[in-house]
N, C-alpha and C positions, 0 to 999 in steps of 0.2 A: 503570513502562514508559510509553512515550511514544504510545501506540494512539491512546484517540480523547479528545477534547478534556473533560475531567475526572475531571483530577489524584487521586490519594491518597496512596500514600506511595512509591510509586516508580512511575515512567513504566511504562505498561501495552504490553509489547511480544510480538511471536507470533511463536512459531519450529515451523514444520512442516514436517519433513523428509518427502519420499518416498522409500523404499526396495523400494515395492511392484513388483512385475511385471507389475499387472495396469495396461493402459494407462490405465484407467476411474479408476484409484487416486488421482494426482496431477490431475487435471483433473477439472470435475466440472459435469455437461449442465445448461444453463440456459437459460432462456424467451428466447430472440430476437425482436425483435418486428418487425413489418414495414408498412407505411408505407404506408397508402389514397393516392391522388390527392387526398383532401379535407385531404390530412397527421394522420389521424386514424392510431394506431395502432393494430395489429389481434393478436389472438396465433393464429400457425398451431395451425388444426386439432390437429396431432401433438404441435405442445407442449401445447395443451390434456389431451388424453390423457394428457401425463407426469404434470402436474398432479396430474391426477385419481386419479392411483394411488399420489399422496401424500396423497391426500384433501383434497388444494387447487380449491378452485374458484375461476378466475379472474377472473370480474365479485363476488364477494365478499372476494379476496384485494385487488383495487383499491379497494372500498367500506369497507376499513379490517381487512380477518380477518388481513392478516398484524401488525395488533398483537397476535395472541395468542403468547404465550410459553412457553404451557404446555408442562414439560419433556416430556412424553411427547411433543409433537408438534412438537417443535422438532428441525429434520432436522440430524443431526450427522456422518452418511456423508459420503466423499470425492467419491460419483458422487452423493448427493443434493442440492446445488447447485439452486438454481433463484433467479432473480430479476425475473419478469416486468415490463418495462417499466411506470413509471405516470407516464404525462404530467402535466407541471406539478407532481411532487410538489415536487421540491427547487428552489422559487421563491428570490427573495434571500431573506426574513427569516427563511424553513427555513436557509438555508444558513450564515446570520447567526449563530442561535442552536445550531446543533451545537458541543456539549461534548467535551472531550477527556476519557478515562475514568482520569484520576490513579489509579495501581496502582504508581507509584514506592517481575543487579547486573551439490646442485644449489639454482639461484636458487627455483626453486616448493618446494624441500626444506621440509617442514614441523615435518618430527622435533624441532627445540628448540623448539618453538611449543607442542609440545600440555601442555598439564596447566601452563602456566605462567603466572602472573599479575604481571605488572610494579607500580609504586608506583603509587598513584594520580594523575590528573596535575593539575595546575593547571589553572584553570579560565580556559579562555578566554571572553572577550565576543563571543555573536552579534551579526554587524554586519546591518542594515536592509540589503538591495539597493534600489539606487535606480529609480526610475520610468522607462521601462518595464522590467521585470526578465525580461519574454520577451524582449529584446534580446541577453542574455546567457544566460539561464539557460531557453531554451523548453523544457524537456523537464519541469520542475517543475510539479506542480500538486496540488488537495488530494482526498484521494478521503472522500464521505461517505455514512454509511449509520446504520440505525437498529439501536439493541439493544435489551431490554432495560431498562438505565436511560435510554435516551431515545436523541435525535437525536444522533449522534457525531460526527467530525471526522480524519482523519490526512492525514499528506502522500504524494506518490508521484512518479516518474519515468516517464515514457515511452521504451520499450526498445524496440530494433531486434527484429525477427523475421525468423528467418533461412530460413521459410518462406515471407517473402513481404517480399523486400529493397526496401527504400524505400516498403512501404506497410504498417508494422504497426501493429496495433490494440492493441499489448500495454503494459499499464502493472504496472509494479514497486512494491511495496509491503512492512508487516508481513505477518507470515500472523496477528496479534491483528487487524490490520483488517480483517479478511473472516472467520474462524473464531475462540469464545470457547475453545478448547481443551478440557480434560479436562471441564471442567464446562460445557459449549454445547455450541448446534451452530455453525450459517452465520450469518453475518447479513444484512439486510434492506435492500433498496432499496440497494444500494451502487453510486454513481457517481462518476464522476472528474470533474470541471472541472480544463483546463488553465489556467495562468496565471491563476489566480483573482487577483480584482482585481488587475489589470496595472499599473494607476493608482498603487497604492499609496496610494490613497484613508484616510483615518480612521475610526475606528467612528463616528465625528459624523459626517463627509462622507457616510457608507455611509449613513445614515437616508432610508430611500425609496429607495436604489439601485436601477435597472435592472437585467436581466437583463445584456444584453449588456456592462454596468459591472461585476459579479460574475464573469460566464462568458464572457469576450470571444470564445471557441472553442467554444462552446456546453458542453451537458453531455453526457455519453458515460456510457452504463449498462454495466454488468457482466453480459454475457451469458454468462460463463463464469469460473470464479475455480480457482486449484490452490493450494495448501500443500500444507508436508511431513506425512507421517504421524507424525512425532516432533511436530510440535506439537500435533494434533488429540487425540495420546495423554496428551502429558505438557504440555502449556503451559498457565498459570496467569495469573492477576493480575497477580502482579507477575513475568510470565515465567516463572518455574520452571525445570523442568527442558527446557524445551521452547526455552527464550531461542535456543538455539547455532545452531536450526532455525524463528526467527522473523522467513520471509520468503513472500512468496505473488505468483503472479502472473497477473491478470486481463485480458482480452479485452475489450472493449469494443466499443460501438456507439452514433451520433448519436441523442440521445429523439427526436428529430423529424422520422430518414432520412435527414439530411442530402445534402450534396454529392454524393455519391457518391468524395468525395476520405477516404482513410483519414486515425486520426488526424496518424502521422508527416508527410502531405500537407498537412493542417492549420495544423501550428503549425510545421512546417517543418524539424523535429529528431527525432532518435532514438536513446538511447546505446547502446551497444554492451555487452555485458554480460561480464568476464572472471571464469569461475571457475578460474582458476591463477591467483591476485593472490601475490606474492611473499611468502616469510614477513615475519613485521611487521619485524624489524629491516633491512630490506631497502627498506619502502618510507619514504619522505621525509615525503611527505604526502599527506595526504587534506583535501577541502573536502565541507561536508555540508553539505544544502538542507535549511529546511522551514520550517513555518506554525506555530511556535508558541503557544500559546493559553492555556495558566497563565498566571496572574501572575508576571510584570509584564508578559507580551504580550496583546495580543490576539487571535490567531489569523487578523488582517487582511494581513497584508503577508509575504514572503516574507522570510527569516533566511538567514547562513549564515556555518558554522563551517571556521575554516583549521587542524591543528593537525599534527603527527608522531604516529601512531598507537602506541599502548599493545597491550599484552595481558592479556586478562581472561579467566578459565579458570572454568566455571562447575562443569564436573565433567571430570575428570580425563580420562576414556573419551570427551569430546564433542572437537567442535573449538574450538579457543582461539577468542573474539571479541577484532574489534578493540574498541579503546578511545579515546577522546579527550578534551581537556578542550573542553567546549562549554559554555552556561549559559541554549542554549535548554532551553524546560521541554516538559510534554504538548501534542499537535496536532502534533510536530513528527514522531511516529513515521511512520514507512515512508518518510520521506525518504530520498534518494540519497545515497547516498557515492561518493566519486568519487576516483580517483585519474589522474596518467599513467602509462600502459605503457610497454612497452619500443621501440614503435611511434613512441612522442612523443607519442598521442593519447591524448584520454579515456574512460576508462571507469568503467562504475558497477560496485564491488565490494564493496557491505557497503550496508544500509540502517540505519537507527534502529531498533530495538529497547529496549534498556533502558537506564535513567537514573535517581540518587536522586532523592526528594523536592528538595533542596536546587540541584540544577538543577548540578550543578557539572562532570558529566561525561557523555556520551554513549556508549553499547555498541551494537556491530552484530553481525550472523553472519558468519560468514565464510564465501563462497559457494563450495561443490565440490560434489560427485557428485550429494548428494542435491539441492542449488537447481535445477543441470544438467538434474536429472532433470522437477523442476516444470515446468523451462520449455519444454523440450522437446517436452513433452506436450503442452501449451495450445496450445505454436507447433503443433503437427501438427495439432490437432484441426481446423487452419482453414488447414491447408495448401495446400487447393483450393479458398477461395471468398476 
């Protein structure tokens, strides 16, 4: 599965469906943090108190307690989400060194889709976007957080919210990038950088980078994160049963209080999200984004895959994923998949999720009722501010 930046034997990707009816279910309350005049940040009083009734303390959870792992107090609930802001944590060479976690399988009529899995396909060549790649591609960028085995890495898209048209805060991702599945809980310190290194700078170039050479849009924290309940239940290492439902999507907010411009306002873009994507014989093509970071990439520059989409059927009872030949490797999960609609435009309809060891092909979910449901929730939750 292609999660966070080091590799195993198949791309480490997260599929959490929500089915639940409690609104709490898919979306899940997290530390907001809010912005002194001296630009220090502060955490409200009342998230304080949510804190505490997870037995977190705030000024020790900054001074390093959330490297504790311990499973009993490692918060695995859908509504126990929390990621209180820590300034300056993810400097350049934090954000240098995050690893990808190698664990590397009618027209919307879907009925011949389900339970079927096509030939495997020929492996296409991820081609380099060229410098600047927010010229074309602003909605990409890498979202990073801490597990467990250490500092991680995935890719992610920036998505319209249709609670708050032209100023959403919402970026698309894995649901393995934010939740470890059956065996975790959340993960730690999770942030988005758009358009990381824009430049397309080299890992020799990058030595001593800058902040604003890394994060040209600055960095934006995970004040709020959703996946499905199918992943939190059933997703694994190398996806599992939980793959078909290995998507999540997170809220964000400036570490520093920014602008007061959202991020859509930002970097200037924000895809549109279709979950009715046509059955796969249906659609032509898809282009996939991401940050690669196994060998032979380095997880510095932006990738991306052109190909005709496949069908890959992980359990029979699930939805069919799409499929494609790509030979980007780990770092590159929770990339965008992107097709055109019947509009002419684009939209994002499948992220990265799983992939072999051998790099030769890329899996997504295919997004309906239950991603619908994710996002829905997250969009509402910030429906009024």
């Amino acid at each position: 599965m292609l999660a966070a930046v080091a590799l195993a034997s198949l791309l480490a990707l997260t599929a959490t469906g929500c089915g639940s009816d409690d609104p709490d279910a898919n979306a899940q309350a997290s530390a907001s943090a809010a912005s002194e005049g001296d630009g220090k940040i502060t955490i409200p009083d009342d998230i304080r108190d949510r804190l505490k009734e997870h037995g977190i303390d705030v000024d020790k959870w900054k001074d390093g307690a959330w490297k504790n792992w311990d499973r009993d107090d490692w918060l695995r609930k859908a509504q126990d989400y929390i990621n209180p802001v820590i300034e300056g944590l993810w400097d350049p060479d934090r954000m240098q060194e995050a690893e990808d976690p190698d664990r590397g399988v009618r027209e919307s009529d879907l009925s011949g889709d389900q339970g079927v899995t096509d030939p495997e396909p020929a492996p296409v060549d991820a081609k380099a976007l060229s410098p600047t790649y927010h010229d074309t591609v602003p909605e990409a960028g890498k979202v990073f957080f801490d597990s467990p085995e250490g500092t991680m890495v995935c890719s992610a898209t920036v998505v319209a919210d249709p609670a708050n048209p032209d100023r959403s805060n919402l970026v698309w991702t894995a649901g393995h990038c934010v939740h470890a599945g059956r065996s975790g809980g959340w993960y730690r310190n999770i942030a988005f950088v758009p358009s990381y290194n824009d430049q397309a700078l080299s890992a020799q170039e990058l030595a001593g980078a800058t902040e604003d050479e890394l994060a040209p849009y600055g960095v934006w924290w995970a004040d709020w994160a959703g996946t499905s309940d199918q992943w939190i239940a059933q997703g694994g290492p190398t996806g599992g049963a939980g793959a078909p439902y290995d998507f999540a999507v997170i809220h964000v907010t400036p570490e520093n209080g920014g602008s007061g411009k959202s991020l859509e306002e930002t970097v200037g873009s924000a895809l549109p999200v279709n979950f009715a994507a046509p059955a796969v014989p249906r659609v032509k093509s898809i282009t996939v984004d991401g940050y690669p970071a196994a060998a032979p990439f380095d997880g510095e520059t932006l990738y991306q895959c052109q190909d005709r989409p496949g069908r890959l059927s992980i359990n029979a009872s699930d939805p069919t994923m799409y499929r494609i030949g790509c030979t980007m490797t780990g770092g590159s999960s929770g990339g965008g998949w992107v097709a055109t609609g019947a509009d002419g435009e684009p939209a994002l309809v499948s992220n990265t999720s799983i992939g072999p060891v051998n790099a030769g092909w890329l899996a997504g979910p295919r997004l309906g009722e239950v991603a619908k449901g994710v996002y829905d929730t997250v969009s509402q939750k910030y429906a009024d501010r």
